[in-house]
N, C-alpha and C positions, 0 to 999 in steps of 0.2 A: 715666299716673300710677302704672300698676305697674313698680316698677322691680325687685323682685328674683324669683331664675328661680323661686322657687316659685310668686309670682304669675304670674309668665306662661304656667308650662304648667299652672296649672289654671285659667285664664283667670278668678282671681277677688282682687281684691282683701281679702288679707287684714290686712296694718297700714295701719294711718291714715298715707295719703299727704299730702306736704305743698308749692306749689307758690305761687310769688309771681308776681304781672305788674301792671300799671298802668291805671287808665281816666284820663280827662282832670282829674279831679278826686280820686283815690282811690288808695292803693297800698293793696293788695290781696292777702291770704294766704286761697289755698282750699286747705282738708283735703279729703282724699280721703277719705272714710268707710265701710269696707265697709258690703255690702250683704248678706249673706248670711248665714243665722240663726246659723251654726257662731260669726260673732265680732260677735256684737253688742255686748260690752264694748268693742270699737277704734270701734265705730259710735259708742256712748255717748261716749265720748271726742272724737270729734271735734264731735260736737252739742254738748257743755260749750263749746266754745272758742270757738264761732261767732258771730255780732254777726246773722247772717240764714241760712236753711236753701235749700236747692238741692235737690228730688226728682227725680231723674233716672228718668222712666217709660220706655219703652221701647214702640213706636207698632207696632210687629209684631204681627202677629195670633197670638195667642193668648199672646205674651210678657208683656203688658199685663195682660191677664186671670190668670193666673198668680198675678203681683204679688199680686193685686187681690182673690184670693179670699180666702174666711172668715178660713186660716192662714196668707194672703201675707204678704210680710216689709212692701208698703206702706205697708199698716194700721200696722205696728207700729213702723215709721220715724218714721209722722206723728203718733204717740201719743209715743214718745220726745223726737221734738222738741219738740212742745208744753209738756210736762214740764218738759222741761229750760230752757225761757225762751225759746224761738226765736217771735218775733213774727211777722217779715216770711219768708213763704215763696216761692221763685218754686220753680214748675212747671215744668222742663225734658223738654219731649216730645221723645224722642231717636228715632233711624231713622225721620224720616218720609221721607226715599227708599229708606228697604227695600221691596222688588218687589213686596207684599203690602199697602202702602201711599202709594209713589207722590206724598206731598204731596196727597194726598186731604183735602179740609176735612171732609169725612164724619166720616171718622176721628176726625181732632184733636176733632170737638163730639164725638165719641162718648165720646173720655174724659172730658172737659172736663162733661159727663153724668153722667157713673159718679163722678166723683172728689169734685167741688165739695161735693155734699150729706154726704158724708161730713168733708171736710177742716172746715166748719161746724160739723157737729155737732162735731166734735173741742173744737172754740172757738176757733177762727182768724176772725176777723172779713173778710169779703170784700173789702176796701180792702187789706188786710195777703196779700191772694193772689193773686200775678204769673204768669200763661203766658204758654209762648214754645217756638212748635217748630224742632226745628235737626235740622242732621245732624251728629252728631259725627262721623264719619267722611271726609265729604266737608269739614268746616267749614264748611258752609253757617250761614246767619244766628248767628252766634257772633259775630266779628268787621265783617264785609263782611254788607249786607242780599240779601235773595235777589231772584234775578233775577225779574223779573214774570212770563217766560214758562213760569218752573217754578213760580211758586208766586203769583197776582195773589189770594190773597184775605187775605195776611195783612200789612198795613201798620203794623205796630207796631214799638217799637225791638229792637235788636240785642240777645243776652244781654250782652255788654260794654256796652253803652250804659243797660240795664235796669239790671244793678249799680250802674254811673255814679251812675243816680237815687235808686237806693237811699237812704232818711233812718238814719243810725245815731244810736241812744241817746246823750244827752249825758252825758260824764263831767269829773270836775270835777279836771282835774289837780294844784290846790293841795291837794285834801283829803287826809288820810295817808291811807296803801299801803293798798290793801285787794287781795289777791290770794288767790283759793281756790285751794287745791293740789287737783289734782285725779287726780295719779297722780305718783308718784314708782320712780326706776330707782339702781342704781351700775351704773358701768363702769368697769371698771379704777382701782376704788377710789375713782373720782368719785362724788358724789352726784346726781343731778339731780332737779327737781320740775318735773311740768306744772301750768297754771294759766292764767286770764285775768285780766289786770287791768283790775278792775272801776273802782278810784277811784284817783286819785295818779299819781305817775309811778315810777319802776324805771330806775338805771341802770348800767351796766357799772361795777363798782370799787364800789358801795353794798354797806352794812352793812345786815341787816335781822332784827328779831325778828319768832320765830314766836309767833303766838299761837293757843291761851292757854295753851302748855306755857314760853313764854319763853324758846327754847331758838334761841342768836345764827346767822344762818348769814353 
């Protein structure tokens, strides 16, 4: 998801990446949201836009922990999404074939321990909170389930399969536009606004006023 060279040679996500694909019932737009405390406004930004939030933990020993302390950026990912209206959370345990954890079930209850009682108190209701460990690197259980001989303790569905099931919020297409601008750019003398639309429909060649300054775009 990092595409330009500054992300890559500081190996950090720094603008909100953006990335489309398909489940059997779902087409599908995932933001890339940094992670890192330097840009938490591109963070903030891609939590506005979301319909369900993705916490990508990190299963390495001591990486996790990190996250995870007093002034980890965790905490303050799953405080922002809450905030911002993110309902349905899934839990993405990422590097569980890092050498340090191996697809250890250990592990996985160990965070799954540390995280739950916190993500609760936030006010995440436990119905509304999905695990699921992968390897991102290898693609392990993302797409294809994992082999039983590397991993027989966890028989749940796939991250693609898990989104699949996902329930999104019902919107009411007849009802007028309702769209909150949530950041606006020019380029090259272009205007642009971000936003999600909440209610109505929106389409290419449409006239629309802004409210409540009135002002036609």
């Amino acid at each position: 998801m990092d595409n330009s060279d500054e992300e890559k040679a500081k190996g950090k996500t720094v603008e909100m990446g953006r990335a489309y694909f398909d489940t059997p019932t779902k087409s599908c737009t995932i933001f890339d949201a940094p992670g890192h405390k330097n840009y938490v406004p591109n963070m903030i930004m891609g939590a506005s836009l979301a319909d369900f939030g993705g916490l990508v933990i990190s299963a390495r020993k001591g990486e996790f922990e990190a996250g995870f302390e007093r002034d980890g950026q965790t905490r303050e990912h799953v405080h922002l999404a809450k905030s911002l209206g993110i309902q349905q959370l899934v839990i993405v345990v990422n590097k569980m074939d890092e050498s340090t954890v191996r697809w250890k079930k250990d592990r996985y209850q160990e965070i799954q321990d540390d995280v739950m009682p916190f993500l609760l108190q936030t006010g995440f209701k436990e119905s509304d909170i999905h695990w699921i460990p992968i390897s991102g690197l290898a693609g392990d259980n993302i797409c294809e389930k994992m082999d039983p001989k590397v991993c027989n303790w966890y028989n749940g569905p796939t991250l693609v399969d898990l989104i699949d099931s996902l329930p999104i919020a019902p919107r009411d297409r007849n009802a007028p536009l309702r769209l909150p601008v949530l950041d606006k750019m020019t380029d090259q003398g272009v205007r642009t606004i971000f936003g999600k639309v909440e209610q109505g429909t929106i389409k290419l060649g449409d006239k629309c006023m802004i409210a409540p300054v009135d002002n036609p775009c």
